[in-house]
C-alpha positions in Angstrom: 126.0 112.2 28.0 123.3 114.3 26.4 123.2 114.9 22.7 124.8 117.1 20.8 122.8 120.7 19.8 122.3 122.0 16.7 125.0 125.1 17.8 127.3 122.7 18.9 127.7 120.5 15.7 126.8 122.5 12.7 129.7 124.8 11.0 127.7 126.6 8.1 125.0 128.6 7.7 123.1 131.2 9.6 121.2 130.7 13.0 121.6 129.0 15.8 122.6 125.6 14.2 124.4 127.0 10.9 127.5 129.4 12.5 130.3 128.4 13.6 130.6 127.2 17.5 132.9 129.4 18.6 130.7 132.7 17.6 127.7 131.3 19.6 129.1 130.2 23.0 130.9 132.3 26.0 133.7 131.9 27.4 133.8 130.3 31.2 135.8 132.7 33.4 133.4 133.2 36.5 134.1 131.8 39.7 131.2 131.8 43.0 132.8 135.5 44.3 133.0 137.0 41.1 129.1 135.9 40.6 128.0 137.4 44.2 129.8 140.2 42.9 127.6 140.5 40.3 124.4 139.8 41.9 125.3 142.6 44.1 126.8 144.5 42.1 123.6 144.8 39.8 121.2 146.0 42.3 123.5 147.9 44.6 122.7 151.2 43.1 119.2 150.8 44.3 120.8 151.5 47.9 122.2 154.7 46.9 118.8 155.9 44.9 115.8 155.5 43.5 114.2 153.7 46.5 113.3 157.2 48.4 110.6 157.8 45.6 109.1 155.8 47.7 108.6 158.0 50.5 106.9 160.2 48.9 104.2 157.6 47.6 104.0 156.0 51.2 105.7 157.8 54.0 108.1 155.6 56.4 105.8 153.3 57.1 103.9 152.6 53.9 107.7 151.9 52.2 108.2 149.7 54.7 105.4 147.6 54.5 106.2 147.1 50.5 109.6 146.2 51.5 108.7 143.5 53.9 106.6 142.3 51.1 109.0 142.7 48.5 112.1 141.6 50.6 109.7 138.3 50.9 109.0 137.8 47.3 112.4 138.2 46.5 114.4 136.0 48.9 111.3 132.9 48.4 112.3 133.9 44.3 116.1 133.5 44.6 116.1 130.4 46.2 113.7 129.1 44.0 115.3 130.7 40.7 118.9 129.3 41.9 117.4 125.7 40.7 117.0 126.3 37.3 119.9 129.0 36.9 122.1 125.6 38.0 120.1 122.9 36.6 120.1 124.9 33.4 123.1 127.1 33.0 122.1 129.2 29.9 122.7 132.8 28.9 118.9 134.0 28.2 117.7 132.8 32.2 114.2 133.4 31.9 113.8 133.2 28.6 115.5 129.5 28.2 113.3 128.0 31.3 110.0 129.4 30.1 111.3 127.7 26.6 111.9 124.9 27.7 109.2 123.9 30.4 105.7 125.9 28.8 107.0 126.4 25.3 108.4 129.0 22.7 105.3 131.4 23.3 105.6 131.3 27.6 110.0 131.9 26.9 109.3 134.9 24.4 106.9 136.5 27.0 109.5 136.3 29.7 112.3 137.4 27.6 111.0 140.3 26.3 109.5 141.3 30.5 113.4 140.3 30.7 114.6 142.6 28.3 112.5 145.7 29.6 113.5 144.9 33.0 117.6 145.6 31.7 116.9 147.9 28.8 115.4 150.5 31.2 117.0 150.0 34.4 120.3 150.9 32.7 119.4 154.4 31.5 117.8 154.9 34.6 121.6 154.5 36.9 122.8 156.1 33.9 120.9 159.1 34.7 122.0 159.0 38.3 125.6 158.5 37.6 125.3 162.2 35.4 123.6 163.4 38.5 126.3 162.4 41.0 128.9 164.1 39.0 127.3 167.3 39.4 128.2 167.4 43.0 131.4 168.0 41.6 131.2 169.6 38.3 128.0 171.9 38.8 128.3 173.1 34.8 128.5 169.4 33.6 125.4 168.0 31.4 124.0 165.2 33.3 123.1 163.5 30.2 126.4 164.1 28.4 128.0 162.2 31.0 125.1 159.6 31.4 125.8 159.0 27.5 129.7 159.0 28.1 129.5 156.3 30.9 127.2 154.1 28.1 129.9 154.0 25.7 133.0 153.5 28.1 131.2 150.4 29.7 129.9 149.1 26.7 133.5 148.9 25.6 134.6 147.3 28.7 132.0 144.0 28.5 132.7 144.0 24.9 136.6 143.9 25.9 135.9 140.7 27.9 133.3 138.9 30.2 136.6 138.2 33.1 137.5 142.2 32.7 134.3 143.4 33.1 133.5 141.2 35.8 136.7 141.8 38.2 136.1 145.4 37.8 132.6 144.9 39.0 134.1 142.3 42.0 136.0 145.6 42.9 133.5 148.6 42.6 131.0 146.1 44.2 133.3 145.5 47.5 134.0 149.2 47.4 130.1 150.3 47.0 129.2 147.5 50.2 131.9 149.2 52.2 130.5 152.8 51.3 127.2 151.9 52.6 128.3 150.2 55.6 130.5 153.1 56.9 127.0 155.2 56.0 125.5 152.8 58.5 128.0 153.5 61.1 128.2 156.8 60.8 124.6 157.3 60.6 123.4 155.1 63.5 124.2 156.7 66.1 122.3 160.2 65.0 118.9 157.7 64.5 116.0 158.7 66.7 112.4 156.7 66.5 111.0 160.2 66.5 111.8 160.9 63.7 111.3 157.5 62.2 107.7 157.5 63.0 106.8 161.4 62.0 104.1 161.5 59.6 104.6 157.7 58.8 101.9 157.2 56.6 100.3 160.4 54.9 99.0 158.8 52.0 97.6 155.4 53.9 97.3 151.9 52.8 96.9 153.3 49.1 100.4 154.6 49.9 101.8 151.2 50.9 101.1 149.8 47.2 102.5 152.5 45.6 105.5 152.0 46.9 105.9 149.1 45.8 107.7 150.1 42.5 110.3 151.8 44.7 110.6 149.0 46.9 111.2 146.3 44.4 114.2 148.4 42.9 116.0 148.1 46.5 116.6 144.2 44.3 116.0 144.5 41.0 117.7 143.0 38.6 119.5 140.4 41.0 118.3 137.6 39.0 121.0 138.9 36.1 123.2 136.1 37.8 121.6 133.6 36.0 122.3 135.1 32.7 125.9 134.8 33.5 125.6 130.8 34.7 126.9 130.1 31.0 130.1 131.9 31.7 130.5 130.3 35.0 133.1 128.0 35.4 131.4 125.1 37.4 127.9 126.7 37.3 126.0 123.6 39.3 128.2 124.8 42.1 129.3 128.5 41.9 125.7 129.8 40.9 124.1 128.9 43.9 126.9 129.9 46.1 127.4 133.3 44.2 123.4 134.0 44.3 122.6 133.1 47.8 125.4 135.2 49.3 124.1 137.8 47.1 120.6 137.8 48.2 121.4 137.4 52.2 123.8 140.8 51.4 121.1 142.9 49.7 119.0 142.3 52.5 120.8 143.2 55.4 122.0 146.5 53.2 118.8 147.4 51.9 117.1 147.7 55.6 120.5 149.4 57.1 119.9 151.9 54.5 116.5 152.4 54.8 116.1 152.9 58.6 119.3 154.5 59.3 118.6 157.3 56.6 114.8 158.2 57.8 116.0 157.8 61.2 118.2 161.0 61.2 115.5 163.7 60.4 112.4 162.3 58.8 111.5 160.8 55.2 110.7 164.3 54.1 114.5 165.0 54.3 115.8 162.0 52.4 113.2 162.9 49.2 113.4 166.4 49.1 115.8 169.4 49.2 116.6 171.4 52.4 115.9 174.3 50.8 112.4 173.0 49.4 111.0 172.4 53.0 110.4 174.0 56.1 109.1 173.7 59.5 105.4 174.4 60.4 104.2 175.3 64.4 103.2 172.2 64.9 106.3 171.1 64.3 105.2 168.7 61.0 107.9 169.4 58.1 106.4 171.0 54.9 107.2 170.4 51.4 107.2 173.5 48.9 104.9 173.3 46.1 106.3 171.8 43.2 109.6 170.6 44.9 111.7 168.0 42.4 112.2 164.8 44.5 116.2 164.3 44.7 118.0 160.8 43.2 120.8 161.3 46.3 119.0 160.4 49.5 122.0 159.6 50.9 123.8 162.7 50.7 121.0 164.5 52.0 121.0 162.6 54.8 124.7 162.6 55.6 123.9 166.5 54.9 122.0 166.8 58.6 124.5 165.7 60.3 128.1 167.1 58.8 129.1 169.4 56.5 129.1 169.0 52.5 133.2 170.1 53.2 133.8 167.2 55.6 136.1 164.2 54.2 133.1 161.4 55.1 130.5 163.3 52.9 133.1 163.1 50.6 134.6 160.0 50.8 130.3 158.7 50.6 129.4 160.4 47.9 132.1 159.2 45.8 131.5 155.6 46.9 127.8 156.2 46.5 129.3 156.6 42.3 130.9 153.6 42.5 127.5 152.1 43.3 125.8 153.3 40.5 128.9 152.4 38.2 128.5 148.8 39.3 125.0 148.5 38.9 125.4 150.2 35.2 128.2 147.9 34.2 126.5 144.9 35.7 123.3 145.5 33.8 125.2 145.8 30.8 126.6 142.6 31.1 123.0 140.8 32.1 121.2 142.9 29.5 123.8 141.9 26.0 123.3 138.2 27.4 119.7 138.4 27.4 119.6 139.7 23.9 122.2 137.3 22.7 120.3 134.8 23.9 116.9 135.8 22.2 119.0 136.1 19.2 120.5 132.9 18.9 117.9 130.9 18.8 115.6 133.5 16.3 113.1 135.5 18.8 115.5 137.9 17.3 117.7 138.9 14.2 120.5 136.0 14.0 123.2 138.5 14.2 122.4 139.2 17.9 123.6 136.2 19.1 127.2 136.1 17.6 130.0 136.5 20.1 133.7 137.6 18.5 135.8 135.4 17.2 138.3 137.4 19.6 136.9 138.4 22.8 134.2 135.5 23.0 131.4 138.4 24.0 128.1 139.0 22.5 129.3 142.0 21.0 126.5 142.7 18.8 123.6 142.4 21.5 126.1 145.0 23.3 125.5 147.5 20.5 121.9 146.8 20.6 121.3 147.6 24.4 124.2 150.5 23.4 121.8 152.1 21.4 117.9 151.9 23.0 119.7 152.8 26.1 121.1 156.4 24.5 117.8 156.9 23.2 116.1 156.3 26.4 118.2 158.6 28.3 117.4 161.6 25.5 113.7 161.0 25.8 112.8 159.3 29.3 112.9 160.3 32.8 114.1 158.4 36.3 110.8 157.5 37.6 109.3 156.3 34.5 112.1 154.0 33.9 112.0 152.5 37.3 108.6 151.9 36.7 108.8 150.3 33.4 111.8 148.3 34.5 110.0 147.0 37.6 106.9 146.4 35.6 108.7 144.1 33.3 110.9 142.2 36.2 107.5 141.2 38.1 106.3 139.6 35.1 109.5 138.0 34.7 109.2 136.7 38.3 105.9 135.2 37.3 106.4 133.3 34.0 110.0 131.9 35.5 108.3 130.5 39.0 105.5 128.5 36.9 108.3 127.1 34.9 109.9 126.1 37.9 106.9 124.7 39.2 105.9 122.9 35.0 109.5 121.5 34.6 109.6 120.0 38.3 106.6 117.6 36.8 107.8 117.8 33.4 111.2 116.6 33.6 111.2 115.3 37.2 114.9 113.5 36.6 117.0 116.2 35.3 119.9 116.7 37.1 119.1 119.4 40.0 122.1 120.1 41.8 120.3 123.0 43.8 117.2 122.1 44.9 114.3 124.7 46.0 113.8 124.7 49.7 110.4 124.0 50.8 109.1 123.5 47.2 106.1 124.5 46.6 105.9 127.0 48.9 108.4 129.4 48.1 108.0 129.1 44.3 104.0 129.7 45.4 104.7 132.7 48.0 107.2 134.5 45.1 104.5 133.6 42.8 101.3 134.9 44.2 103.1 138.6 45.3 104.4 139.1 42.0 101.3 138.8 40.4 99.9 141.0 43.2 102.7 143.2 42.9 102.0 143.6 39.2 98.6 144.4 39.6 99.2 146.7 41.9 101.4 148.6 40.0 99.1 148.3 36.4 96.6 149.9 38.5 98.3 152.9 40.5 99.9 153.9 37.0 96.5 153.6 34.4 97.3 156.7 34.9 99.6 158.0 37.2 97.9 161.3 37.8 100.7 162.6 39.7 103.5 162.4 36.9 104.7 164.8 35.4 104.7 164.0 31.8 102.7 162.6 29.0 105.1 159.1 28.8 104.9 158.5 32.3 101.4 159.5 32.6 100.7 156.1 30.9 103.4 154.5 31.6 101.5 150.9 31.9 99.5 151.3 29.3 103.1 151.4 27.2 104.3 148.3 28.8 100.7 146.5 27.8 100.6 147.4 24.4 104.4 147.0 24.4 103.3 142.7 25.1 100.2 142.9 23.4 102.1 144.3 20.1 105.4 142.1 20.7 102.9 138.8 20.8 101.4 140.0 17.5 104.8 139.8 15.8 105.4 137.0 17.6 102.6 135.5 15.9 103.3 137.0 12.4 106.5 136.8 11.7 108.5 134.9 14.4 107.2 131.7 14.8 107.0 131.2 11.0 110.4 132.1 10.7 111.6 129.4 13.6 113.0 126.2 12.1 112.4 122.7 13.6 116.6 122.7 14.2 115.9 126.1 16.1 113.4 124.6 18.5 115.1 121.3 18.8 118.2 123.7 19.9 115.9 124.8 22.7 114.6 121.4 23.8 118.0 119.6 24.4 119.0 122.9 26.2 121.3 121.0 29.6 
């Protein structure tokens, strides 16, 4: 039996050694379908939006070249993540492996890329989720609602980890079925024609900026292995609940994608029918200036029946329960990941207190609470998406050279999931995430096409963002850690 932590033993005082156990452990109340709920449930919003910015970066086939390359990266990083997430069932993922196989410096990296990737993918479906209602409620404010919706599900994970996560089982099955009835209704009105039209107006350059939009057709599925802690025989159910999870999102992510440009073109799933027209030569033209939409679905579903008819109906309000269990699961992966940092001191010592009633991190709930109203006052979509992906790339890369330092490092800890074909998926999910990341630092240093002064610059932010979080790192965190804090880390099982 391993020893003891500090957390574990230790009544009195402050941090992660001195409060009392009960205020800095979850309770276990997940099973494996609840967790693929989750893992679906945090991405599935990227089905319903966000991912036909891409089409107007790449065209058709420059989106689907970065999603062939994502889709990759991401299946080789699941499967390779799954070890750790089981052989190390923690709360702070990322941030807990990088601790504990390359050191407090490599875990505070990947915990804060971990905390952008949550903190701004939230506002983000927020956003969408204010959008949606408009369909319905034309006067509403979008951010009034987006702001409502923050506060209601903030409430519900701070209500309980077993309530928020059935709900989420729920809206998840509901938001799968929603897409695959899309699928259905929408194959039979696909046409390679139409696929294929103006595939690639941008060329490769196109392809690899994309890539942003292609990641977020997954993004955030890795939020599993912050709930492993709460999972009731996490050596089994995590890699059960992430591996269904991963095979879903796939099979989802390309029905969605070909089925939608199939109907009338990419040009249609991007833009408004009243921004574009039809030139002689038959090539469909954009209107100067036309907004990109955040519904690509609906617009498709819109060539083919009527806004009146029950199925556009029915879709569209499925296509909210999408976004609502992408927003509620990224609440729930975003309050473990700062409980997490603050338990163990990369962050104030309050954060990672759970109540003595509910057992949730309740205070790392108001935390995310908060910088996720402010972003949605300040921020737009596409800058967030962005950010968020920018941060969950480098994420990808400090957690598969863990992988790859603790396999030689601690070569007998128990591994009840083992990495198939290790090295070479950990390598493969590797090597494109730090080509995706490069990619996207490069096509956004500036992005000369944004609109604003924020997203103009948006990678400088998330560079200085590192480079100023490592200088406090340096001057005030890691004289503050204590030799019980870092022993907490290193007898982490």
């Amino acid at each position: 039996m391993s020893e003891p932590t500090p957390a574990e033993t230790s009544n009195d005082g402050p941090g992660p050694g001195g409060d009392s156990a009960e205020r800095l452990h979850l309770k276990r109340a997940l099973g494996p379908l609840m967790l693929w709920g989750l893992g679906v449930g945090y991405v599935i919003s990227g089905e319903y939006f966000g991912w036909n910015l891409g089409l107007k970066a790449g065209g058709t086939a420059g989106l689907l070249a970065a999603l062939v390359l994502v889709t990759t990266m991401y299946v080789a990083f699941v499967f390779s993540y799954t070890e750790m997430a089981c052989a190390i069932p923690r709360a702070g993922g990322v941030f807990v492996y990088g601790v504990r196989a390359l050191g407090l410096r490599a875990g505070y990296v990947g915990g804060l890329a971990q905390l952008v990737e949550f903190v701004f993918a939230t506002p983000a479906i927020a956003m969408a989720i204010g959008d949606y209602f408009g369909v319905w409620f034309p006067q509403a404010n979008a951010k009034w609602i987006a702001l409502g919706a923050y506060v209601l599900f903030t409430a519900l994970n701070i209500w309980g980890v077993h309530q928020a996560a059935a709900f989420e089982l729920c809206v998840t099955v509901l938001a799968v079925l929603g897409l695959v009835v899309f699928a259905a209704v929408a194959a039979p009105h696909f046409e390679w024609s139409n696929f294929t039209a103006n595939a690639m107006p941008h060329g490769w350059g196109g392809t690899l900026a994309a890539i942003p939009f292609a990641i977020w057709f997954y993004l955030a599925i890795e939020g599993v292995a912050n709930a492993a802690e709460e999972a009731k025989n996490p050596r089994r159910d995590v890699a059960i609940g992430f591996s269904a999870a991963i095979v879903t999102l796939v099979v989802l992510a390309i029905s969605v994608f070909v089925f939608s440009v199939g109907i009338g073109g990419w040009e249609r799933v991007v833009y408004p029918d009243e921004t574009l027209s039809v030139a002689v030569d038959g090539k469909v033209q954009v209107a100067q200036g036309a907004a990109a939409s955040n519904g690509p679905l609906p617009l498709a579903l819109a060539q083919i029946m009527k806004p009146t008819h029950p199925i556009y109906r029915l879709l569209v309000a499925v296509g909210l329960l999408g976004f609502v269990a992408s927003f509620n699961g990224i609440i729930l992966a975003a309050g473990r990941s700062l409980f997490e940092m603050g338990r163990v001191g990369f962050l104030p010592h309050f954060i990672g207190h759970t109540s003595r009633v509910t057992k949730t991190p309740v205070n790392a709930l108001l935390v995310n609470l908060v910088i996720g109203m402010t972003a949605i006052l300040f921020l737009d979509t596409g800058g967030l998406i962005t950010m968020s992906a920018l941060g969950a790339v480098t994420l990808y890369i400090v957690s598969m050279i863990a992988l790859m330092r603790l396999r030689a490092k601690e070569p007998h800890l128990p591994r009840p999931f083992r990495t198939p074909l290790y090295p070479l998926l950990p390598l493969v999910a590797l090597v494109m995430a730090l080509f995706s990341l490069v990619t996207m630092v490069y096509f956004n240093l500036p992005d000369r096409s944004a609109t604003n002064f924020f997203q103009r610059w948006i990678a400088l932010w998330y560079l200085l963002f590192l480079a100023a979080s490592l200088g406090y790192y340096y001057l005030f965190v890691r004289g503050r850690l204590t030799e019980e804090d870092i022993a907490h880390f290193q007898r982490i099982e």
